[in-house]
N, C-alpha and C positions, 0 to 999 in steps of 0.2 A: 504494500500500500504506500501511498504518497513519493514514489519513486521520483517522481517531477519535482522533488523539496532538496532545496539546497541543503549543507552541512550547515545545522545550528547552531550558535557560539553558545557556550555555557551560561552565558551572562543573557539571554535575550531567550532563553527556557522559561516556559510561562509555571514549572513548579520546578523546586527541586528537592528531591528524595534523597533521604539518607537511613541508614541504621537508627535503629531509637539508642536511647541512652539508659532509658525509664527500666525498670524492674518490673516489667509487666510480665503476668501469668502467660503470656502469650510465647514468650520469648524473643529470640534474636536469631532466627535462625540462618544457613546462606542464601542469597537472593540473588539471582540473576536478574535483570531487567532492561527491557526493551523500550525506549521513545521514538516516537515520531509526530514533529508538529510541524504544522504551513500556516504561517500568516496570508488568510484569503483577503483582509483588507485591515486599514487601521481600526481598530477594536473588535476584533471580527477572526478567531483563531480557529481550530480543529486539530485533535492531539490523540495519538492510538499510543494506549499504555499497556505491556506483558510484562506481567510478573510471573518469576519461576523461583516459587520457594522450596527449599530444598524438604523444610519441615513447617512444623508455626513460627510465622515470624512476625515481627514491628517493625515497621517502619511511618518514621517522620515524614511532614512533607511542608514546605513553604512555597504558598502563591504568589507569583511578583506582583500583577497588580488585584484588586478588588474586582473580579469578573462576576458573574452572571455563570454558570456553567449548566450546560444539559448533558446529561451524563446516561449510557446506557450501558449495561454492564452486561457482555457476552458470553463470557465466560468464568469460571467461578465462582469466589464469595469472599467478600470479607464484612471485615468491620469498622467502624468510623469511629474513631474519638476525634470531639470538636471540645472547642471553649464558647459553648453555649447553651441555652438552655431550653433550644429547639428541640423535639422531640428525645428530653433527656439528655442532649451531649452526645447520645450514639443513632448511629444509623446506619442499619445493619442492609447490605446489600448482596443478593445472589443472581445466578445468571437468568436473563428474561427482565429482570427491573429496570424503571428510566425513572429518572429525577431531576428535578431542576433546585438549584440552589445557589444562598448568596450569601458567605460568610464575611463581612469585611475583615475580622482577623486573620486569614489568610492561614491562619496554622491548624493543620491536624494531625492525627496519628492514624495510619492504616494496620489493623490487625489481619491476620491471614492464618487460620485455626487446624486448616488441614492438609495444609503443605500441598493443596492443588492450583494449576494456572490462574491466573488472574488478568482476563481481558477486558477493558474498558475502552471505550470511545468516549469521547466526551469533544460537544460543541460549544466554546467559551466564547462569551460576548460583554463589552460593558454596558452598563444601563444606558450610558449616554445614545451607545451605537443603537441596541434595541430602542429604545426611544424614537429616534430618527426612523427603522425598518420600522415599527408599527404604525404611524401614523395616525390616523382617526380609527383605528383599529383599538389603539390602548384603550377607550372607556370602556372596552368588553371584558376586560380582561377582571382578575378580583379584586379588590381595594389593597387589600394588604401585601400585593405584590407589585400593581400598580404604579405604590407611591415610590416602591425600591426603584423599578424602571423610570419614574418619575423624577426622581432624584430628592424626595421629599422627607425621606425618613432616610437611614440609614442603618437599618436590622438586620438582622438574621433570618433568613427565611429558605424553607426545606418540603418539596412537595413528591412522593414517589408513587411510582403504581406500576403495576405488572405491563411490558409492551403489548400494546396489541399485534395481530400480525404483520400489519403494512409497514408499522414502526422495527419492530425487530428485524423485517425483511429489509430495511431502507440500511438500516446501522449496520448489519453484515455483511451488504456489499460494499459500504467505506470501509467498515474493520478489512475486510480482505483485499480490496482493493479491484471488484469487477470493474473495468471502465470498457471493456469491450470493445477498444479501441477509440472511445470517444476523447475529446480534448480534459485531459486528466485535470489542471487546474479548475476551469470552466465546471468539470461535472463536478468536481468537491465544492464546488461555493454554492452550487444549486442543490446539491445534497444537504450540506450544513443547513440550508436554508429552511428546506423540506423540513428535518428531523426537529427544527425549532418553532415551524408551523405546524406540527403535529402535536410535539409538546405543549405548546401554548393550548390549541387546540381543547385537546383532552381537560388541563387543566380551567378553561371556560364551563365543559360542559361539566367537570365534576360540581364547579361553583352550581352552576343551572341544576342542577341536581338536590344538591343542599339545597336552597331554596324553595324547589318543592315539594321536597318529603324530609320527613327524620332520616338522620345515615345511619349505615348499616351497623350492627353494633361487630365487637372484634370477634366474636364467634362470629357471627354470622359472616364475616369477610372469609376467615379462613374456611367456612365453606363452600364459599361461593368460589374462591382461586383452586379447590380441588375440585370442583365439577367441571372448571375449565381443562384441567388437567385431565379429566376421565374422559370428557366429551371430545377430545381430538386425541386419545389415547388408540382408539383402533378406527380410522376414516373409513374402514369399509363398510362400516356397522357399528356407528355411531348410537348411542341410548337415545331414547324417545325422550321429549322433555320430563314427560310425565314420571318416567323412570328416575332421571336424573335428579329431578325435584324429591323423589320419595327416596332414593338412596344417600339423599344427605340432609334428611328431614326441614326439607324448607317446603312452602307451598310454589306452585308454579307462578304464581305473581311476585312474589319475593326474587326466587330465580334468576326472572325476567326485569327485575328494578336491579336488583344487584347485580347484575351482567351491564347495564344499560353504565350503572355507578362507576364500577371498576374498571371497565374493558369496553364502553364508549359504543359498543352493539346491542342488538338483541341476541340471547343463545345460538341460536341458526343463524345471526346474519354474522356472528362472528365464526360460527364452523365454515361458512362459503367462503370468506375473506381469509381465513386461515388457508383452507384447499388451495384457491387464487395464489397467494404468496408462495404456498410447499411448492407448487405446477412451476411459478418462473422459477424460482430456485433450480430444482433440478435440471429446467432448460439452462439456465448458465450455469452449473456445474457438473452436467452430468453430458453425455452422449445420449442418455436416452431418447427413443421416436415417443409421438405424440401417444399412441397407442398405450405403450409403459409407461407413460407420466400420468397418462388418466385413470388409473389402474390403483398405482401405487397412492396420488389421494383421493381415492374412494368412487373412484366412478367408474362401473360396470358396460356404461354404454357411452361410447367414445363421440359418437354423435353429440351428447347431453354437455361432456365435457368441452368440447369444444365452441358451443353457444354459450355456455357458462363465461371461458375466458374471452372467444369477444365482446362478449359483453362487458365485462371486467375492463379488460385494457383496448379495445378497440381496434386487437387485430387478431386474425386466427393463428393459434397454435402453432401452425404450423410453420407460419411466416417468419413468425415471433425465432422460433427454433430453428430458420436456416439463415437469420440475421446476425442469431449469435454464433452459430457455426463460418458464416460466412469471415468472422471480423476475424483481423489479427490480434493474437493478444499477446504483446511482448510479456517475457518471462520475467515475470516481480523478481527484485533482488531479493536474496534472502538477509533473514534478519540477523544482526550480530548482537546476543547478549552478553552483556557486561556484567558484573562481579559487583554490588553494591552492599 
């Protein structure tokens, strides 16, 4: 990914990582780690972060300036100590979650518990810059983030929620770096852009949401993110609602508001929009024909699937699959991890 980025000078690194020093439970373990960041414009970053812990480890990190970051966590887990006392000071992150967040202290502590990978993307922006990209768009957005983008307040402020599919499909092909031979800079600034009008996005409609009903309480959350989990567990034979509602004792209108809260769909229109996203996936990473991509998420009749993704993306499968075949795709440099 970001092959077209110059070598970064140390000093013009938008964080920098170090060992902790602290006696944390977590430990010190060795860490390999991988950066890469492109300034797309003045206030306006994109940074792909691998960590390779050898066990549990700590590590420090320092922000140079006061950014805005949207952050989508691909791979992994860990954990956040902050100096504040936003959701408690921790903010516990694994892979599939996106967040946006705005800490002006600049300093945290990443914990890393089971010594597995650690991938993140994150699109970092300052209020100033978001300010200017919103436009008459900002009154939508929620008061209390708002005034950060506004430059009104100057707080802490921390929003997370499981990706939906369009959003995890968009962040995977930055993390990996598809460009399909399209103009590399060009497609990361329209990328960045995309995942920051998705995040905003979602973060309106949860407002809209609060507004008209009571939220969901924290059981009721953790059931609703396992039925998502069950319902695109097997796509060829996916549970009726009615099933999925009584297997994890909510009612089918619960279901249906808490799918709507969390994950920005209804149940079904977010198993179609899942399928959609798995179907281009495998067209840009795999060789598969259209036949075995329809197959594999969940459609028995190749016909059905293929009005499905025109409809979707506006062009047939099939097109779609000799575009990406068609395109050159120079060989990404491999990444060099370093010893931190």
């Amino acid at each position: 990914m970001l092959q077209c980025v110059k070598e970064i000078k140390r000093e013009k690194r938008l964080y920098d990582i170090h060992p902790s020093t602290q006696n944390g439970s977590g430990g010190n373990g060795d860490v390999t780690a991988a950066w890469q960041q492109v300034d797309l414009h003045d206030g306006l970053w994109l940074s792909r972060l691998e960590l390779a812990p050898q066990s549990a480890s700590t590590l420090c990190y320092h922000k140079q300036p006061a950014m805005i970051d949207f952050g989508f966590i691909i791979g992994g887990q860990l954990n956040h100590k902050l100096k504040t006392d936003v959701m408690g000071g921790q903010v516990a992150a694994t892979a599939g979650t996106a967040g946006i967040g705005y800490f002006p202290g600049r300093d945290g502590v990443m914990q890393m518990r089971n010594g597995r990978p650690l991938k993140v993307l994150h699109v970092h922006v300052t209020p100033e810059r978001l300010n200017r990209m919103l436009g008459v768009d900002i009154g939508a957005i929620p008061p209390n983030f708002r005034l950060i983008v506004e430059g009104t307040i100057n707080r802490d402020f921390m929003s997370k929620r499981t990706m939906d599919p369009l959003m995890q499909a968009t962040a995977l092909d930055v993390f990996n770096g598809r460009y399909h031979g399209r103009p590399q800079y060009l497609y990361l600034e329209a990328k960045a852009l995309e995942l920051i009008s998705l995040q905003i996005g979602r973060l309106m409609s949860q407002e809209a949401s609060r507004k008209k009903r009571a939220l969901l309480s924290s059981n009721e959350k953790k059931r609703i993110h396992a039925a998502r989990e069950f319902l695109v567990r097997d796509l060829a034979a996916p549970p009726t609602l009615t099933t999925l509602a009584n297997f994890f004792c909510l009612s089918r209108n619960k279901l249906q508001i808490g799918f709507r809260e969390l994950h920005g769909s209804s149940v079904f229109g977010y198993l179609r929009e899942y399928k959609m996203q798995k179907a281009r996936q495998l067209f840009d990473q795999t060789e598969m024909n259209v036949s075995q991509v329809a197959w594999e998420v969940g459609y028995t009749n190749v016909s059905q699937f293929t009005k499905a993704y025109k409809k979707r993306f506006g062009v047939l499968p099939k097109h779609y699959r000799k575009s990406v075949l068609d395109c050159h795709v120079p060989e990404l440099q491999s990444w060099q991890l370093a010893s931190i």
